[in-house]
C-alpha positions as CSV (number, residue, x, y, z in Angstrom):
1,X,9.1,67.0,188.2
2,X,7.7,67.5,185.0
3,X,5.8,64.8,182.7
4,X,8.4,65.2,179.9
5,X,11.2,64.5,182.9
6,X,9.1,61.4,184.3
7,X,8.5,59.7,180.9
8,X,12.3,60.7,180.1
9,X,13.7,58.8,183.5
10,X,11.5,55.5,182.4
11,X,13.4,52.6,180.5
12,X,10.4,52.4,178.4
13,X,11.1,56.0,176.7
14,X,14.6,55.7,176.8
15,X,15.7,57.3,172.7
16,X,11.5,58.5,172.4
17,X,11.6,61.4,170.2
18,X,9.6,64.7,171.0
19,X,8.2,66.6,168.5
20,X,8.3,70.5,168.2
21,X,4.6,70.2,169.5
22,X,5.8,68.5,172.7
23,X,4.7,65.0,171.8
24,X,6.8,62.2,172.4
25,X,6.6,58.9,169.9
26,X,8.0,55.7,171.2
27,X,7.2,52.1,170.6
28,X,4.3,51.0,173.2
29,X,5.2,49.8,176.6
30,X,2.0,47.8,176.9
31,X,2.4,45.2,173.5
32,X,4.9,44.0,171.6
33,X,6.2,46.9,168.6
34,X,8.4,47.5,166.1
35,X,7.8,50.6,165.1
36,X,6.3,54.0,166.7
37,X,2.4,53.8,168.0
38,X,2.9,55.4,171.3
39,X,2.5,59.2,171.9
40,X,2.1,61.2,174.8
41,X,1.7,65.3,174.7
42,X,4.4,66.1,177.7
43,X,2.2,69.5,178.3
44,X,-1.3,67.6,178.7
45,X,-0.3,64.5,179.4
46,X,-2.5,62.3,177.3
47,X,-1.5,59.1,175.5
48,X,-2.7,57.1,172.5
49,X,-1.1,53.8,170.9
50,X,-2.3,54.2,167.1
51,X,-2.0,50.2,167.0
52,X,-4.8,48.7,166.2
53,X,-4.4,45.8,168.6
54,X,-3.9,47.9,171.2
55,X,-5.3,51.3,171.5
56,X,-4.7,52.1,175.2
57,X,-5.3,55.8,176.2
58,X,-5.8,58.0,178.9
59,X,-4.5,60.9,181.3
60,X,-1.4,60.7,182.6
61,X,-2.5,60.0,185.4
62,X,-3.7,56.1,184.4
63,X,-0.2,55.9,182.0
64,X,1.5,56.3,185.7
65,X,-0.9,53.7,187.0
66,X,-0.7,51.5,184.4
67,X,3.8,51.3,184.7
68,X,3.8,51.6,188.0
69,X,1.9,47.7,188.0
């Protein structure tokens, strides 16, 4: 299974966009959004939320850690 298929299969992504460089934008799973801070690069699997109250990131590794609680 691939990252892009993982992140695909999870309510939380459900309607994310990807990008033609492989980046998927959704809202954040981890706060309250309205509008797309959430990215994750399906070939490297890092994340970022660009909100300023948040600003989780990592490896994909942690993101999988971090739904899975």
């Amino acid at each position: 299974m691939t990252i892009r298929e993982y992140l695909e299969g999870r309510q939380e992504f459900q309607g994310a966009r990807v990008s033609a460089k492989g980046e998927l934008s959704t809202t954040c799973p981890f706060h309250p959004d309205t509008s797309p801070s959430f990215s994750v690069n399906v070939d490297t699997g890092l994340f970022l939320c660009r909100s300023a109250s948040c600003g989780v990131r990592g490896g994909f590794y942690r993101l999988f850690g971090l739904l899975e609680i």
